[in-house]
C-alpha positions as CSV (number, residue, x, y, z in Angstrom):
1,X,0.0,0.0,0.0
2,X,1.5,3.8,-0.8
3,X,2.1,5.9,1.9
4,X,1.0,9.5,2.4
5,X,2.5,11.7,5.5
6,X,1.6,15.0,6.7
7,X,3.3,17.3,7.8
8,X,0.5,18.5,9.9
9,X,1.4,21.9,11.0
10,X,-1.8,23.1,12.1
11,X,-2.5,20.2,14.5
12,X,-3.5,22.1,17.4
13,X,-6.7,23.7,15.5
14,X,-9.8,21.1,15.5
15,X,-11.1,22.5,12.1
16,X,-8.2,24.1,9.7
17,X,-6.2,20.8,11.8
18,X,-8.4,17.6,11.3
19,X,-10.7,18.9,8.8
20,X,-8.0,20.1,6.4
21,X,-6.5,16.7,6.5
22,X,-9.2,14.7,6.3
23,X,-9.8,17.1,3.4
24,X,-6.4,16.4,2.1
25,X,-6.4,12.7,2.8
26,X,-9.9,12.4,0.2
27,X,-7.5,13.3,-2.5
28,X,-5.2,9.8,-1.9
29,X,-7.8,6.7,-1.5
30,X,-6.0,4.0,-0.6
31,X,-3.2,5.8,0.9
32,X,-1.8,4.6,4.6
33,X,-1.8,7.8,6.0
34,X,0.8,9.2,8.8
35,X,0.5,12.7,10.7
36,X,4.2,14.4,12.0
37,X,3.7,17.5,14.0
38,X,7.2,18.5,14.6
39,X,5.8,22.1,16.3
40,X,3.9,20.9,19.1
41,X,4.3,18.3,22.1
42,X,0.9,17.2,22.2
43,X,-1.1,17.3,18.8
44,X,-4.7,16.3,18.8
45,X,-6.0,13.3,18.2
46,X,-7.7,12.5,14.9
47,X,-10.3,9.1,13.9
48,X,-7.6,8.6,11.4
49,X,-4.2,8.7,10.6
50,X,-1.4,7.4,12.8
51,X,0.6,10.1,14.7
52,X,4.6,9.4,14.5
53,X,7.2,11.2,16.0
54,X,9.8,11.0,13.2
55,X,8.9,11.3,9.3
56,X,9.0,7.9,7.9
57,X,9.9,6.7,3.9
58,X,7.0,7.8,2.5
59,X,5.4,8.1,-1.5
60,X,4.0,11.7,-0.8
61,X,4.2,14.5,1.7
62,X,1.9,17.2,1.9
63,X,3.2,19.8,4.1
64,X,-0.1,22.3,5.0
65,X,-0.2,25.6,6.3
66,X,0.7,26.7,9.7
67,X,0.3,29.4,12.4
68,X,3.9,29.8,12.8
69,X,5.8,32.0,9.8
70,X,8.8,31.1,8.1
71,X,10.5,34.6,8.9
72,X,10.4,34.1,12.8
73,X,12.1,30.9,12.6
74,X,12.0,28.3,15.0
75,X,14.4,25.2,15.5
76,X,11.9,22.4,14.2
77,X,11.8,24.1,11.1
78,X,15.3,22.8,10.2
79,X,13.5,19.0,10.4
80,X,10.8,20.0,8.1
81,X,13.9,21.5,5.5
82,X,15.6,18.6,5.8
83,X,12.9,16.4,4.7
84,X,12.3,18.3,1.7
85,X,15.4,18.6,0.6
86,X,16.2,15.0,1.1
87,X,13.2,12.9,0.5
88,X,12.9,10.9,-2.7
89,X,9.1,10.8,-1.9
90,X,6.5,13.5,-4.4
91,X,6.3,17.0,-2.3
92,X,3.4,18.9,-1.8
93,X,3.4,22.3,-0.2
94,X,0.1,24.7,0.9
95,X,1.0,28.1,2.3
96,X,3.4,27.6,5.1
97,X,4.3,24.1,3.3
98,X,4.7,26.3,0.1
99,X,7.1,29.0,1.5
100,X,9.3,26.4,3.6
101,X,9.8,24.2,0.5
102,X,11.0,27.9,-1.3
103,X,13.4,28.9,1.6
104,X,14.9,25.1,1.4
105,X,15.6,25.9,-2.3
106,X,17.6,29.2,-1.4
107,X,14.1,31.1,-1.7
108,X,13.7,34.3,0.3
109,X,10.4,34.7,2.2
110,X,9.1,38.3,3.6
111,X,6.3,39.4,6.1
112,X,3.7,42.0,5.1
113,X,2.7,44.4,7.9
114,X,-1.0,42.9,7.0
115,X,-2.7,39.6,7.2
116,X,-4.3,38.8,3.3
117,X,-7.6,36.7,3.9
118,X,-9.5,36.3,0.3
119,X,-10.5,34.8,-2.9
120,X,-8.4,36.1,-5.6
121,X,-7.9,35.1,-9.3
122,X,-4.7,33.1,-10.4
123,X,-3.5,33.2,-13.3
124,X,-0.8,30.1,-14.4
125,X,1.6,30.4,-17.3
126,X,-0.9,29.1,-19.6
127,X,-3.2,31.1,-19.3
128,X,-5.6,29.0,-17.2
129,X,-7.2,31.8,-14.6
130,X,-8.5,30.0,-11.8
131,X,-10.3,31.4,-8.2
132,X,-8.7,30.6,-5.1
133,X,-8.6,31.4,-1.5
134,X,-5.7,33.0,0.4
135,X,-5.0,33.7,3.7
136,X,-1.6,34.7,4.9
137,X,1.0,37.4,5.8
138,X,4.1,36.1,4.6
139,X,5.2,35.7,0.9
140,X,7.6,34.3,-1.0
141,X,9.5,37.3,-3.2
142,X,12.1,34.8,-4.5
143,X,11.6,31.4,-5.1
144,X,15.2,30.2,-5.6
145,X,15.3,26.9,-7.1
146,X,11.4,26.3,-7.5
147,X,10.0,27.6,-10.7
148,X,7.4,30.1,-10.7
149,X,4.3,28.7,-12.4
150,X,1.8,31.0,-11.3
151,X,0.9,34.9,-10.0
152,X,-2.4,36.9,-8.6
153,X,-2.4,40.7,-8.5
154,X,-1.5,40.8,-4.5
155,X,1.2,38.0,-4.9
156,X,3.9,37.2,-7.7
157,X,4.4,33.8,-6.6
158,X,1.5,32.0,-6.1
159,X,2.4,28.5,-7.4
160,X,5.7,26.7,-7.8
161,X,7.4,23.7,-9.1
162,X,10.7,22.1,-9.5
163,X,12.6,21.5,-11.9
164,X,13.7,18.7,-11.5
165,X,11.9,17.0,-8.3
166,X,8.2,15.9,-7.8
167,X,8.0,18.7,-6.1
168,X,5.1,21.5,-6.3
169,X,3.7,24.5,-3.9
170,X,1.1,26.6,-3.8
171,X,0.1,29.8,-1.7
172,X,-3.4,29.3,-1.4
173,X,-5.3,26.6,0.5
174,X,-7.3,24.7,-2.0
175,X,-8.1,22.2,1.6
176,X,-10.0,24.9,2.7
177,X,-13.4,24.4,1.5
178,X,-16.6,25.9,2.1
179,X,-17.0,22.6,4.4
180,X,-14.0,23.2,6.5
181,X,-15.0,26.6,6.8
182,X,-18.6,26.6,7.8
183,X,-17.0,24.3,10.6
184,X,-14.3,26.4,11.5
185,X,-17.0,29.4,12.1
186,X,-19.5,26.6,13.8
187,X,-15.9,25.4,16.5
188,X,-14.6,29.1,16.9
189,X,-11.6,28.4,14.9
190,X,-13.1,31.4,12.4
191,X,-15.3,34.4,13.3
192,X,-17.6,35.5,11.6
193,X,-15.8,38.6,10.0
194,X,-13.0,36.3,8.7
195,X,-15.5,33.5,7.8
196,X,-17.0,36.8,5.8
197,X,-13.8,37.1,4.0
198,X,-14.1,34.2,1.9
199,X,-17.7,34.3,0.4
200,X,-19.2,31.1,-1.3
201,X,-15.9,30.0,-0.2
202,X,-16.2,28.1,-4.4
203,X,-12.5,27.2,-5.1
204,X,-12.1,26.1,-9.2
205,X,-8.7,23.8,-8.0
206,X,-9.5,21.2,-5.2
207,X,-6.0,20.0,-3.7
208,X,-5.8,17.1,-6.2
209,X,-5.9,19.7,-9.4
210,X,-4.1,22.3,-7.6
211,X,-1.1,20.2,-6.2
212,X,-1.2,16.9,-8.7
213,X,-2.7,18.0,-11.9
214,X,-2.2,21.5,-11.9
215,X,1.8,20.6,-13.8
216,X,0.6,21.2,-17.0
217,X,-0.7,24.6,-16.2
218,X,2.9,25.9,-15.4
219,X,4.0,24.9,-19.1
């Protein structure tokens, strides 16, 4: 059976935490799935998954966003760069995930004095324009290795792959559908002026076609 970990870097939130994964995890049927939370002692428990304490040899990682920000950095982080710079397994970033994976390829990442919570229109090299929802304060302003596949008006670097490696980001959290939301507001994860933020909350890419079949896009 393939193996699927994530790094699960939002562990301590019941709804962007366990719903984004489980979100996340309908995207590989069939997949043995693995949680690593390097940031915290005591993650939560989830009805699936099995919580390790190491990464493991895996066929994917999905690395999802986080509370923490890769500017303030912290010494777990250097775990989470390792990974990604040695693991033969495919490498999916969202958010966090996708600015970590750029600073482990020499990419620089800077905080806005502003957090950005919205749908906003992506546009890949193709041509493809595609709406998606963003939430976050940091950006990546150079990718280093990773190519740069896609932009929106508030952010130049909104998708990435390598060049190379299995490897492929994005800044926007295509887990975060309007189901995960409407729970986030329902378990105080999400007030109602952020839940606000995101309208119909209708993303075009779902994780699978943003992170999997989203390559051709950048071509």
């Amino acid at each position: 059976m393939k193996r699927l970990l994530i790094v699960d870097l939002l562990a301590e939130r019941q709804a962007f935490g366990e719903k984004g994964c489980e979100e996340i995890i309908r995207h590989f049927p069939g997949y043995d799935v693995f949680l690593w939370s390097p940031h915290i002692e005591n993650p939560r428990k989830y009805p699936f998954g099995t919580r390790v304490k190491q990464p493991l040899e895996t066929d994917v990682i999905v690395i999802t966003g986080s509370r923490k920000n890769v500017t303030l950095w912290e010494p777990w982080m250097d775990a989470v760069v390792s990974l990604i710079q040695n693991s033969k397994a495919e490498i999916l970033g969202i958010c966090f995930g996708h600015q970590i994976i750029c600073a482990a390829f020499g990419g620089r990442i800077e905080r806005d004095d502003k957090n950005h919570a919205f749908m906003a229109e992506v546009t890949y090299q193709n041509g493809t324009k595609v709406k998606q929802l963003f939430t976050h304060q940091e950006f990546v302003t150079n990718s280093g290795e990773m190519e740069v596949i896609a932009s929106t008006e508030h952010c130049n670097i909104a998708a990435c792959r390598h060049p190379t490696r299995p490897i492929r980001s994005v800044q926007f959290h295509p887990e975060a559908v309007k189901n995960v939301l409407d729970y986030a507001l329902e378990c105080g994860d999400m007030s109602e002026q952020e839940r606000g933020s995101f309208g119909d909350a209708d993303q075009d890419l779902d994780v699978a076609s943003a992170l999997i079949d989203a390559e051709a896009m950048g071509d």
